[in-house]
FIGUTI-76321 format. One record per atom (N, C-alpha, C): residue in three letters; x, y, z. Coordinates in steps of 0.001 Angstrom, whole numbers, plus 500000, padded with zeros to 6 digits. Example, Ala and Ser with C-alpha at 12.3 -4.5 7.8 and 13.67 -1.06 7.14 Angstrom:
ala513190494310507800;ala512300495500507800;ala513200496700507800;ser512850497750507080;ser513670498940507140;ser512900500030507870;
This chain:
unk500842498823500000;unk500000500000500000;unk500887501239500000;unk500356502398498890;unk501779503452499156;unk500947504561499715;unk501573505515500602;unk500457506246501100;unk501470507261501235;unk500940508768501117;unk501613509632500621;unk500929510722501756;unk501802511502502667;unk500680512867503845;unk500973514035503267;unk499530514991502942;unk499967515931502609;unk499158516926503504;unk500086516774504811;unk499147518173506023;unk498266517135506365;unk497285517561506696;unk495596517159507414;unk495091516311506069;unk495981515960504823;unk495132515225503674;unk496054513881503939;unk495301512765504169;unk496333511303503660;unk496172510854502472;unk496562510408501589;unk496448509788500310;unk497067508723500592;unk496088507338500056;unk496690506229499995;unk495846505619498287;unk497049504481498103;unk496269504093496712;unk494960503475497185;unk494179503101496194;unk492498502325496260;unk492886500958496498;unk491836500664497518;unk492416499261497788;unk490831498894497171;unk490821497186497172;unk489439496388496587;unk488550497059496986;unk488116497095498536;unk487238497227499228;unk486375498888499081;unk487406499521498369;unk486623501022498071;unk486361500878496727;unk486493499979495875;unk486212500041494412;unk484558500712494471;unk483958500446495005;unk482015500283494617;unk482349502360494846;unk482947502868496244;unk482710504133496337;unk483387505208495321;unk484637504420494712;unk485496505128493357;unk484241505035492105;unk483389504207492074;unk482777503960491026;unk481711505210491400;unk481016504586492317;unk480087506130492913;unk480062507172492796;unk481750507603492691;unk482007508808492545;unk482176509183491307;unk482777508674490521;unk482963508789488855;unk481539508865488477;unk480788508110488820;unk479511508213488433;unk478807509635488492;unk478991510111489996;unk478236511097490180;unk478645512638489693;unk480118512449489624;unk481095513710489033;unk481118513778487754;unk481108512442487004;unk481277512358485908;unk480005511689484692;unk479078511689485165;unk477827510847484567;unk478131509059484428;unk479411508842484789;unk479623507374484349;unk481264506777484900;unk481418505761485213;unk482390505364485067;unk483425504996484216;unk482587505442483105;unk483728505352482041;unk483890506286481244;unk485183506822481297;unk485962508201480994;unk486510507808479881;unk486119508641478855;unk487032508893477246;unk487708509734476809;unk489119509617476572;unk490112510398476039;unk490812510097474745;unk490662510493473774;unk491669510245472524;unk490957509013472129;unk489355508844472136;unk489172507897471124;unk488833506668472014;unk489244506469473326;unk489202505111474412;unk488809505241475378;unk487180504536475689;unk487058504905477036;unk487872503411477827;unk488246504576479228;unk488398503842480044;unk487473503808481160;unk487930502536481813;unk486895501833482676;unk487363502600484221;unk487228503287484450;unk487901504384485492;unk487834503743487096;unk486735503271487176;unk486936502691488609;unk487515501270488557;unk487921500614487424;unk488821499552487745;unk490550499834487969;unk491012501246487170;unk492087501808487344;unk492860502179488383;unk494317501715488250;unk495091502472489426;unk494414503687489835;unk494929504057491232;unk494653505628491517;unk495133505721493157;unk494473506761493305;unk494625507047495131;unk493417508142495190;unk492958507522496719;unk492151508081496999;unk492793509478498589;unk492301510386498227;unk492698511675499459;unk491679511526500606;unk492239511304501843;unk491064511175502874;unk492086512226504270;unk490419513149504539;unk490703513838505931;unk489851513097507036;unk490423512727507707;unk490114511760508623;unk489950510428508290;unk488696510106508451;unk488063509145507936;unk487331509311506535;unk487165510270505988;unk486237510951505184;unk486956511088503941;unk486980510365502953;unk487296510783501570;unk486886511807501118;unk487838512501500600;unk488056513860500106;unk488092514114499148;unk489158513046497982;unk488784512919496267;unk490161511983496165;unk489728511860494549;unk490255510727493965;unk491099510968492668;unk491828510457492699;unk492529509932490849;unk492979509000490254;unk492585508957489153;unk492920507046488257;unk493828507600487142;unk494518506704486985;unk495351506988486392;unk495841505483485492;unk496407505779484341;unk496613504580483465;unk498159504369482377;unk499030503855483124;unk500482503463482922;unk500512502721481098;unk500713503155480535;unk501346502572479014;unk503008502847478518;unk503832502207479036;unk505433502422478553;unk506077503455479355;unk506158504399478520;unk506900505323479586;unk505995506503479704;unk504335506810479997;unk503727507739479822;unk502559507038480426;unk502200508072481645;unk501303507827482807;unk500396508782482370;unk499307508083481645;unk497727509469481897;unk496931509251483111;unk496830510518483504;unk495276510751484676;unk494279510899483727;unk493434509654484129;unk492257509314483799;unk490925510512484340;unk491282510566485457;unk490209511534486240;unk490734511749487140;unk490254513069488025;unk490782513697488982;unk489559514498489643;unk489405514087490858;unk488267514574491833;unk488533515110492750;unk488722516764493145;unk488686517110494439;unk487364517381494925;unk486774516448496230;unk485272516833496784;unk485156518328497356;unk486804518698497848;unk486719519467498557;unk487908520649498500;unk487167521854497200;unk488277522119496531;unk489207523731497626;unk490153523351496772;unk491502525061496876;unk491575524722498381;unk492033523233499105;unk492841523190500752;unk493953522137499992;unk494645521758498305;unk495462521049497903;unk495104519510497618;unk493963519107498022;unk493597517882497626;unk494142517309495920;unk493750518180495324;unk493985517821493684;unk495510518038493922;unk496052518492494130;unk497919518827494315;unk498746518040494377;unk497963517263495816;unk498692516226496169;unk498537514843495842;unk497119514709495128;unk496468513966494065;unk497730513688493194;unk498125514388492362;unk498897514509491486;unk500200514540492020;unk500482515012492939;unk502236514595493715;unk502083512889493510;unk501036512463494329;unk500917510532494291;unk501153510511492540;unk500251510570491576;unk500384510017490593;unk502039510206490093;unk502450511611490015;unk503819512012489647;unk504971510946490371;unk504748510430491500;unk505823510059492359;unk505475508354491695;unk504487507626491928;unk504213506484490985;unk504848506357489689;unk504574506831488681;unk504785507422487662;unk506236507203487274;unk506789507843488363;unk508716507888488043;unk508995506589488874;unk508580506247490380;unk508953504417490220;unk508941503962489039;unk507628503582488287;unk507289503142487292;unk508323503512486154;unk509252503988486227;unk509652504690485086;unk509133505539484060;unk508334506214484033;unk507717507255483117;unk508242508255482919;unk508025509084481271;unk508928509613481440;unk508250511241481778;unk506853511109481283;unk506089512212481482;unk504242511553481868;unk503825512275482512;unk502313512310482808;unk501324513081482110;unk500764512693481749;unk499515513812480941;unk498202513341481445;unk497281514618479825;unk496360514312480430;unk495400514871479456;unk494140514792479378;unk493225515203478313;unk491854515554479119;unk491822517199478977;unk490821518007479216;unk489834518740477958;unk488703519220478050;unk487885519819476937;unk488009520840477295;unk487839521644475803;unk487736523076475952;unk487045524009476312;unk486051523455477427;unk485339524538478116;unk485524524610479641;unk486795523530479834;unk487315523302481462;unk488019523945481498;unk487816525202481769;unk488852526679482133;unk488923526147483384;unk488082525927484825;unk488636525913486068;unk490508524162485848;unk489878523341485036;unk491355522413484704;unk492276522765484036;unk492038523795483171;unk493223524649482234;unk494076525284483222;unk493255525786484310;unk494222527258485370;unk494499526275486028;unk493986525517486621;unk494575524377487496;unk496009523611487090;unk495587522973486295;unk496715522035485520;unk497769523022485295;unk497591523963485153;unk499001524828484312;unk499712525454485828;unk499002525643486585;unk499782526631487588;unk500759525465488623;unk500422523950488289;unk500925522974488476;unk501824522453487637;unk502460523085486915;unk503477523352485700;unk503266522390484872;unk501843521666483937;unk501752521275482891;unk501485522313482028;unk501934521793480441;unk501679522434479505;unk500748522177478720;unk500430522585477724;unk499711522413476630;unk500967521642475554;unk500250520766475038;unk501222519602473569;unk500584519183472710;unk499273519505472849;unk498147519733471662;unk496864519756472077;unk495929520035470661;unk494676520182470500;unk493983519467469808;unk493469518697469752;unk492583518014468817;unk491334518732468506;unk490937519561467199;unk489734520144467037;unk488435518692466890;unk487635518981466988;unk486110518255467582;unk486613516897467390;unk487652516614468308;unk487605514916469063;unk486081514877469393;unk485143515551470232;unk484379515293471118;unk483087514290469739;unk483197514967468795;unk482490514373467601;unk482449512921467961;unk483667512548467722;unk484554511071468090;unk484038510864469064;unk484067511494470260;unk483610510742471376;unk482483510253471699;unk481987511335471136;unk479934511206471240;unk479493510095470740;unk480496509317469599;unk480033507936469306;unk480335506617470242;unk481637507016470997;unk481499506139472150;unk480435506529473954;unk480480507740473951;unk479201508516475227;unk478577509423474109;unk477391508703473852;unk476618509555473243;unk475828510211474055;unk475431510249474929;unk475017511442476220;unk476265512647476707;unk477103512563476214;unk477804513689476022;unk477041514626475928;unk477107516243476893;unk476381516853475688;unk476940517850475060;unk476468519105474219;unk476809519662473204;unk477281521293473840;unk476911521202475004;unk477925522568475632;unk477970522073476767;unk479101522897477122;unk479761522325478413;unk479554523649479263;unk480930523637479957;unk480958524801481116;unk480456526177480460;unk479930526872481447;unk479749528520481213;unk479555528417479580;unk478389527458478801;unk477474528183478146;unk479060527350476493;unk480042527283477159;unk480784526796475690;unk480376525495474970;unk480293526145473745;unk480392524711472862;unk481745523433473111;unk481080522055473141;unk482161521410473967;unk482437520591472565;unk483193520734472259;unk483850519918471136;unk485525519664471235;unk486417520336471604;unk488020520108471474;unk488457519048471983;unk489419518274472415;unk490590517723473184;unk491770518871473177;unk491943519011474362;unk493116519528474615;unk493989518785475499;unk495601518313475136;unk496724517275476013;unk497486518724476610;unk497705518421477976;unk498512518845478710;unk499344517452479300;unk500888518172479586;unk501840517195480157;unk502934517898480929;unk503212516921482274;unk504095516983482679;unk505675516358482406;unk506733516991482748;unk507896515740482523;unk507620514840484064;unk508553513555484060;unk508756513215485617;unk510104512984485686;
């Protein structure tokens, strides 16, 4: 079990026994447990991750999915945002990541997630591309997608941000 303290937040990875509440949560944050990026959904609550807990009380989550030398976050949940939960979310994945040998972490957000654009970047990822209307693509694998997203934008892009590790 790797468990990572950040202040009053513990992060430890997901063990069996919380799978049903990782699913719960993807569900309820995300309409589903299964998250699509670049064409593939993944099955998000079967995925590595770590869950952030203050006290007893889960706080949020991230899955994440290892291919060679390049670790994507699948999803990323703070319940309980701007006290570092998502931060240190991502310290766990980053620190995994480089055991693992990776050589960078990314990640794939849409273009109407301005609050994950300011986020992700002030956490020193970049932008490494854009895919204009992936979401087209996607809508054939979540066709309940819908057709605007945050604050009223049309949701169509992929945008990759990445870290090195």
């Amino acid at each position: 079990m790797q468990a990572h303290n950040q202040g009053q937040v513990h992060i430890q990875s997901i063990q069996v026994d919380l799978r049903a509440w990782v699913r719960d949560t993807l569900t309820s944050r995300w309409g589903s447990a299964q998250i699509a990026s670049r064409g593939r959904l993944h099955q998000a609550d079967q995925l590595a991750g770590f869950i952030a807990w203050q006290g007893d009380r889960p706080v949020g989550l991230v899955t994440y999915h290892i291919a060679g030398e390049a670790c994507e976050i699948v999803s990323l949940d703070s319940l309980v945002e701007r006290v570092g939960i998502g931060a240190g979310l991502i310290a766990a994945v980053q620190q995994e990541a480089s055991r693992q040998g990776c050589q960078r972490v990314w990640l794939i957000t849409t273009n109407d997630n301005l609050p994950a654009l300011r986020f992700y970047q002030k956490r020193g990822f970049h932008f490494v591309a854009v895919y204009p209307n992936a979401l087209q693509e996607t809508r054939r694998l979540k066709p309940h997608l819908p057709l605007i997203g945050l604050e009223g934008i049309p949701l169509r892009d992929e945008i990759e941000l990445e870290l090195a590790v």
